[in-house]
C-alpha positions as CSV (number, residue, x, y, z in Angstrom):
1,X,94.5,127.9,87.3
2,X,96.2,125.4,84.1
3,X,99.8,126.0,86.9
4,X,97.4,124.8,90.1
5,X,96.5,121.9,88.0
6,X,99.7,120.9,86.9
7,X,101.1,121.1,90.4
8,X,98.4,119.2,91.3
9,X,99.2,116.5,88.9
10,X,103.0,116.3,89.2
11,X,102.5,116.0,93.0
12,X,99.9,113.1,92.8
13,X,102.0,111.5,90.0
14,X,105.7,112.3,91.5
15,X,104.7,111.3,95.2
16,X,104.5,107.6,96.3
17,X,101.4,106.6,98.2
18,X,103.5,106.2,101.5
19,X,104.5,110.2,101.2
20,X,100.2,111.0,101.1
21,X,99.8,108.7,104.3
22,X,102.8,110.1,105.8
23,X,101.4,113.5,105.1
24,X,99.1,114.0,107.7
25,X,97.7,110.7,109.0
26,X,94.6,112.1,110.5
27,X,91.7,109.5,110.3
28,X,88.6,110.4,108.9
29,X,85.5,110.6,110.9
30,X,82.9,108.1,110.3
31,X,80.1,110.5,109.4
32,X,83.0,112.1,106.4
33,X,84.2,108.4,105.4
34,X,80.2,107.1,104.8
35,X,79.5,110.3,102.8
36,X,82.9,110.2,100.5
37,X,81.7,106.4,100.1
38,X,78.4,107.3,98.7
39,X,80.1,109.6,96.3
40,X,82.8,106.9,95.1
41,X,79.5,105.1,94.6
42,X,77.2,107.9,92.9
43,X,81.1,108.4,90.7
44,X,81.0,104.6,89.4
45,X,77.6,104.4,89.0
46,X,77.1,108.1,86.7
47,X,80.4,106.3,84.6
48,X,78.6,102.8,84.4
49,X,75.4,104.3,83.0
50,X,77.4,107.3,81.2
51,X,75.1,109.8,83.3
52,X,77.4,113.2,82.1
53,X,75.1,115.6,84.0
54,X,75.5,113.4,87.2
55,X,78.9,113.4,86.4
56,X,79.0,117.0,85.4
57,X,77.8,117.7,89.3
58,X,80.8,115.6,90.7
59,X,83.5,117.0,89.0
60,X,85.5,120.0,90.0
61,X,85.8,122.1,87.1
62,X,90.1,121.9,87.5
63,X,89.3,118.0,87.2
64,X,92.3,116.4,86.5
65,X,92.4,112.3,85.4
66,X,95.6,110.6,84.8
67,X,97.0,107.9,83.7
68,X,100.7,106.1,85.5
69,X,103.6,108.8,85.7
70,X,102.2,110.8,82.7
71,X,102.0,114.8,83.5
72,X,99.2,115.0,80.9
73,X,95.9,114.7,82.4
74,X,92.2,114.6,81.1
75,X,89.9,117.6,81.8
76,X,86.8,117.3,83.0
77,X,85.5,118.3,79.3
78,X,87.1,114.9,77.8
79,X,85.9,113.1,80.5
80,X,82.8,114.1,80.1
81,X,83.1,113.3,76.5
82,X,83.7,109.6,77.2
83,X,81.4,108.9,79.6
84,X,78.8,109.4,76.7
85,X,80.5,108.0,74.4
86,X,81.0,104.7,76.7
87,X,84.4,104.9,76.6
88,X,85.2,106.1,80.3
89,X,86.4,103.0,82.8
90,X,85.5,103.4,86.2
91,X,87.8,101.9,88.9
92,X,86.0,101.2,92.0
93,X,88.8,100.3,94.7
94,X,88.1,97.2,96.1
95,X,91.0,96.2,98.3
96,X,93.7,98.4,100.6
97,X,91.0,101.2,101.3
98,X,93.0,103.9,103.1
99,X,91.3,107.5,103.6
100,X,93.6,110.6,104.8
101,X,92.8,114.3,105.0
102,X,95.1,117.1,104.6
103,X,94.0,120.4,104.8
104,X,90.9,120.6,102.8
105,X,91.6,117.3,100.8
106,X,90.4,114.1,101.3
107,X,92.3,111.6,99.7
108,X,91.0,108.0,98.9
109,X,93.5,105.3,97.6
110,X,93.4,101.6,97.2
111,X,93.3,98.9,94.7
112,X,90.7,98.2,91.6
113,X,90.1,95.9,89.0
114,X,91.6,96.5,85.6
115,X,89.1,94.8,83.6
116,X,90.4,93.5,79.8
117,X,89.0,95.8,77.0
118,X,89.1,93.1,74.7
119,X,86.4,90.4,74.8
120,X,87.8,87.2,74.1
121,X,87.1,83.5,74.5
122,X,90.3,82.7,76.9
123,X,90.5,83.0,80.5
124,X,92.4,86.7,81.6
125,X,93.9,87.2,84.7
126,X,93.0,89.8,87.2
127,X,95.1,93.2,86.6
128,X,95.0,95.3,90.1
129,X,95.7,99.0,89.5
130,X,96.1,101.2,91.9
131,X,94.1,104.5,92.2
132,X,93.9,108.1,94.2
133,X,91.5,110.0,93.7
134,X,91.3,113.8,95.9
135,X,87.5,115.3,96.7
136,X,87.1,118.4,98.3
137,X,84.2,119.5,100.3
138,X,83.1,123.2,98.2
139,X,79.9,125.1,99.8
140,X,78.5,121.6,101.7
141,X,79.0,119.6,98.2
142,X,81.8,117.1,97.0
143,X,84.0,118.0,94.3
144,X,86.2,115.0,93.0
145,X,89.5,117.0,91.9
146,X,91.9,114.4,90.7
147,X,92.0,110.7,90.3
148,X,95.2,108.7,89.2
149,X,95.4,105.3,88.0
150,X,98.4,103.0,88.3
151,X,100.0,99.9,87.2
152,X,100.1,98.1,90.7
153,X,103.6,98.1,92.1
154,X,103.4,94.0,92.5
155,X,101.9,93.9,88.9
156,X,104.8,96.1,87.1
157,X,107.5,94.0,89.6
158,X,106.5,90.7,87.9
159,X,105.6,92.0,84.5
160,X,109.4,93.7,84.3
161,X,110.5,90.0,85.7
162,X,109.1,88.1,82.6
């Protein structure tokens, strides 16, 4: 399973977001696009109130979270971890929605808010990262497999500029 997982990572870390659209671009139905955006919902919400057992439910027990080109990942143990600790940050895309399917996964990717983890008295600018996350659909239940988060591609041009 630790060699599914790790394939599973490297490809969602290695592949640009154009090579997932290109994949298969089969557009998801309305009746599966409303019910993976209640669970993107019931995923930020269970992280916002650090609601592990909600959490728990959503998870696929190969959970993988990641961070950039990293081939480390999170499990779903350490993840589960932060949320009651407070420390987990959820990402709830907000702009560049896209949805594709491929076999049995449904991929969601788009851009989110990177909010500043430091409170302070001066004005910050609006970080966009961008973020994938895979669910499956496992005995008539969601299972969020992966999600990867991103500097944005625009973000890391103009930051390597300065």
């Amino acid at each position: 399973m630790r060699s599914a997982l790790g394939a599973l990572i490297s490809l969602s870390i290695s592949a640009p977001a154009a090579v997932f659209a290109a994949e298969k671009a089969v557009e998801v139905d309305a009746r599966t696009r409303k019910e993976l955006q209640a669970m993107e919902s019931r995923f930020a919400e269970a992280i916002q109130k650090r609601d592990d057992k909600t959490l728990a439910e959503i998870l696929a027990e190969y959970y993988a979270d990641s961070i950039g080109d990293e081939e480390r990942a999170a499990s779903k143990r350490l993840v589960l971890a932060r949320a009651r600790a407070g420390t987990l940050v959820s990402y709830p895309i907000e702009r560049e929605l896209r949805f594709t399917v491929s076999a049995q996964t449904y991929t969601i990717e788009g851009e989110a808010k990177s909010l500043p983890r430091l409170v302070t008295d001066k004005p910050v600018e609006t970080k966009w990262v961008q973020v994938r996350r895979i669910w499956i659909k496992k005995d008539g239940h969601w299972l969020l497999i992966l999600q990867n988060v991103r500097e944005d591609e625009k973000t890391e041009r103009e930051e390597k500029k300065k």
